[in-house]
C-alpha positions in Angstrom: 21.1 -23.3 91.7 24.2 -22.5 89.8 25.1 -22.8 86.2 27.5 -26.0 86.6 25.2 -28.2 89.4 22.1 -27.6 87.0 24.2 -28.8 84.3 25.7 -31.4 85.9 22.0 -32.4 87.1 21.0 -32.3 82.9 23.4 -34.7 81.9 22.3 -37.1 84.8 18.6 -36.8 83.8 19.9 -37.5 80.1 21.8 -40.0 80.6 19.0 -41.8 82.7 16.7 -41.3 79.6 18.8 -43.3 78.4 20.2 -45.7 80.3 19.3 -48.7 77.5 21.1 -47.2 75.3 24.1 -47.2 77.3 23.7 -50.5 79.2 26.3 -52.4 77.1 29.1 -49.7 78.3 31.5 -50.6 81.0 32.3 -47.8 83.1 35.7 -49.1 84.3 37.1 -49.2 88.0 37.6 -45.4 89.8 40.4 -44.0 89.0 42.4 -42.5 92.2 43.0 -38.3 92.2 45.4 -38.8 95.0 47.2 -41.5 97.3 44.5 -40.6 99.8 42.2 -41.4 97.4 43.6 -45.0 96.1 43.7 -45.6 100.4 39.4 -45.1 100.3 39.2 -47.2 97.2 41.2 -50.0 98.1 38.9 -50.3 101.1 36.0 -49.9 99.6 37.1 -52.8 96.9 38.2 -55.3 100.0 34.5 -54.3 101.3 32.7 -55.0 98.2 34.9 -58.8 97.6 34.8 -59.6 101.2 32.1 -58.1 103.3 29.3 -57.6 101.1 27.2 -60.6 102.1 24.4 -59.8 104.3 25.2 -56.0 104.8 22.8 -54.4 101.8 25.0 -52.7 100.5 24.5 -50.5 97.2 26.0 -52.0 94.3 29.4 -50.0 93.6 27.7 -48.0 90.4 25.2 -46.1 92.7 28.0 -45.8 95.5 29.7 -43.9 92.8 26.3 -42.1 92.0 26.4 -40.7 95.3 30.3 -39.4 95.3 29.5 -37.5 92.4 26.3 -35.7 93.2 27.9 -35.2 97.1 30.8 -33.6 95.4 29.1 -31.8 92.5 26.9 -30.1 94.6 29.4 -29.2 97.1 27.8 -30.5 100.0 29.0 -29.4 103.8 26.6 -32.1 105.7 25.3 -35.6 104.6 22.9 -37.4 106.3 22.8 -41.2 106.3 19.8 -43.4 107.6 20.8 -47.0 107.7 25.2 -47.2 108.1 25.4 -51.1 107.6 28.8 -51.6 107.4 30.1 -48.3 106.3 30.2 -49.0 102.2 27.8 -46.3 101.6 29.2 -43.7 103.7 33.0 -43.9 102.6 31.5 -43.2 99.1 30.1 -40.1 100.2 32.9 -39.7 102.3 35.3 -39.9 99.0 33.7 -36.5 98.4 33.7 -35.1 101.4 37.1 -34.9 101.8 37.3 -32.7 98.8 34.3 -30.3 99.8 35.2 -30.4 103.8 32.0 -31.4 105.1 30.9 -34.6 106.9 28.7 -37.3 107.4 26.1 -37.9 110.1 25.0 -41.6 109.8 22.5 -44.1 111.6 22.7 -47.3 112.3 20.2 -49.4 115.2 22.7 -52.6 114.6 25.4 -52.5 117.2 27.3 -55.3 115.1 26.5 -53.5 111.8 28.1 -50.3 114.1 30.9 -52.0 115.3 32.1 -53.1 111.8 31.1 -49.4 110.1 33.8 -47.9 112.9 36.1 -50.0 111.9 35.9 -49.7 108.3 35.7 -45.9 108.8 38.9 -46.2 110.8 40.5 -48.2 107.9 39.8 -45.7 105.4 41.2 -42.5 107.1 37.8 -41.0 107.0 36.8 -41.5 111.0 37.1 -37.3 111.3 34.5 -36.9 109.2 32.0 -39.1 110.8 29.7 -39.4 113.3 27.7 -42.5 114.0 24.5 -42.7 115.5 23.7 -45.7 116.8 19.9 -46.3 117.6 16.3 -45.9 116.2 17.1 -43.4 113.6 13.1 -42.3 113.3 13.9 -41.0 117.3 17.4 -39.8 117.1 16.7 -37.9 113.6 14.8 -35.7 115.4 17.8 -34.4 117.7 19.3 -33.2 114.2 18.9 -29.6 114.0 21.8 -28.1 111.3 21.0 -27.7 107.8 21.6 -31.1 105.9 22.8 -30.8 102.1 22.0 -34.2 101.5 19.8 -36.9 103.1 20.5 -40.7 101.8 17.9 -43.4 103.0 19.1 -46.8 102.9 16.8 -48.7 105.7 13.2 -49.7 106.4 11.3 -49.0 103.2 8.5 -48.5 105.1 10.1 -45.9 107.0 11.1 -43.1 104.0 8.0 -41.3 104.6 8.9 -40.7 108.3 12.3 -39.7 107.5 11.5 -37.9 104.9 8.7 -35.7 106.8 10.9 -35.3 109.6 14.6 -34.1 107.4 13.0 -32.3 104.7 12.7 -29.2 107.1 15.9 -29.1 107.8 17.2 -29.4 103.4 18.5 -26.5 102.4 16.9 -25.0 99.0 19.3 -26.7 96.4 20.0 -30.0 98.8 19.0 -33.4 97.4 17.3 -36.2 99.3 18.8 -39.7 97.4 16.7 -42.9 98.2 18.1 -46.5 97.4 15.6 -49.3 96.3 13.3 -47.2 94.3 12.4 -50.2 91.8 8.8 -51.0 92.1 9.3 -54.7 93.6 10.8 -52.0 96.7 9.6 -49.0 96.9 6.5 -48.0 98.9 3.6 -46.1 97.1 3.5 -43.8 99.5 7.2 -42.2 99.8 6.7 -42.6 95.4 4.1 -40.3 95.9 5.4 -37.8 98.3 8.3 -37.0 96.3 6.7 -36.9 93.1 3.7 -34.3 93.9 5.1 -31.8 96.0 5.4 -28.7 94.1 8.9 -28.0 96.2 10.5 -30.9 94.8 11.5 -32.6 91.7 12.5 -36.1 91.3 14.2 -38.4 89.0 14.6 -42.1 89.1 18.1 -43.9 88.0 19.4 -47.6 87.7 16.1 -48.4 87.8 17.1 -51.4 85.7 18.9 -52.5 89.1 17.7 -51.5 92.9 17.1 -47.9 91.6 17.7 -44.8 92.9 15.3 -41.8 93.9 16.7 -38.2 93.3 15.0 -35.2 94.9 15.8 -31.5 94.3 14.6 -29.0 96.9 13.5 -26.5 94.4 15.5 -23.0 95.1 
């Protein structure tokens, strides 16, 4: 791993130590690099006032969480299990547009579909997508190119599948991000496949909220 990701990755792991101490501090709205940039984050702001309701989407701190890992770490390909509506994915897709990957999401909703293509489309970041509509524990396994980061966002239950089933295909520095890692949430047994596997190491953050799971794939 290089220098400035494993330093980036040291400040995250301090600041989730912590996180009470900084729990009082308002982080602000994102500020827009670019006009292309104030485009995605108007959208995303319309999403989170007017489309939130029923979609499970990840509250906009951990949607930032994942623009800044996806673009601190350079990624080329993100994987997505569970689309909903799209929020998630034009976070990552915020990055993307700076590192020229894209995003390969699933969704087994045709409504939840419908609306994610549409919101896509609004935001200008359609070229970088591909959605998968579908059971993603069968279509995952059409993937075959490397994956830089895997983001799993759907049936709890399900993580260790998808995790047994994308790991092989994680490139040695790739991350594997898991939403709804608080206890009342997670299931045992993903907790325990990412934290006592010698190839991986794993932090927790926001665990004060849904909480978030974040796996290295040791070098």
């Amino acid at each position: 791993m290089s220098k400035k990701i494993t330093s980036i990755l040291t400040v995250i792991i301090f600041l989730a130590g912590c996180s009470h101490l900084f729990a009082q501090i308002q982080t602000g709205k994102p500020l827009p690099a670019s006009g292309e940039e104030k485009k995605i984050l108007a959208v995303l702001d319309d999403m989170d006032r007017n489309q939130r309701q029923g979609m499970m989407n990840v509250p906009v701190d951990d949607g930032r969480l994942l623009r800044l890992l996806t673009e601190a770490t350079n990624a080329q390909h993100v994987v997505e299990i569970g689309t909903s509506n799209g929020y998630s994915g034009i976070w990552f897709c915020l990055a993307l547009n700076k590192t020229g990957g894209k995003l390969t999401t699933y969704e087994i909703d045709a409504r939840r579909a419908a609306l994610a293509r549409e919101n896509f489309r609004r935001a200008g970041v359609s070229n970088m997508v591909t959605l998968i509509e579908g059971d993603a524990h069968e279509q995952v396994m059409k993937l075959k190119e490397p994956v830089d980061i895997v983001f799993l966002d759907a049936d709890k239950t399900g993580y260790i599948d998808y995790l047994n089933k994308l790991l092989p295909l994680v490139r040695p520095g790739g991350l594997i991000i898991a939403h709804n890692m608080s206890p009342r949430m997670a299931d045992p047994a993903y907790i325990k496949a990412i934290t006592s596997d010698p190839r991986l190491e794993t932090i927790f953050l926001n665990m004060e909220a849904a909480g978030v799971g974040v796996t290295l794939m040791k070098r």
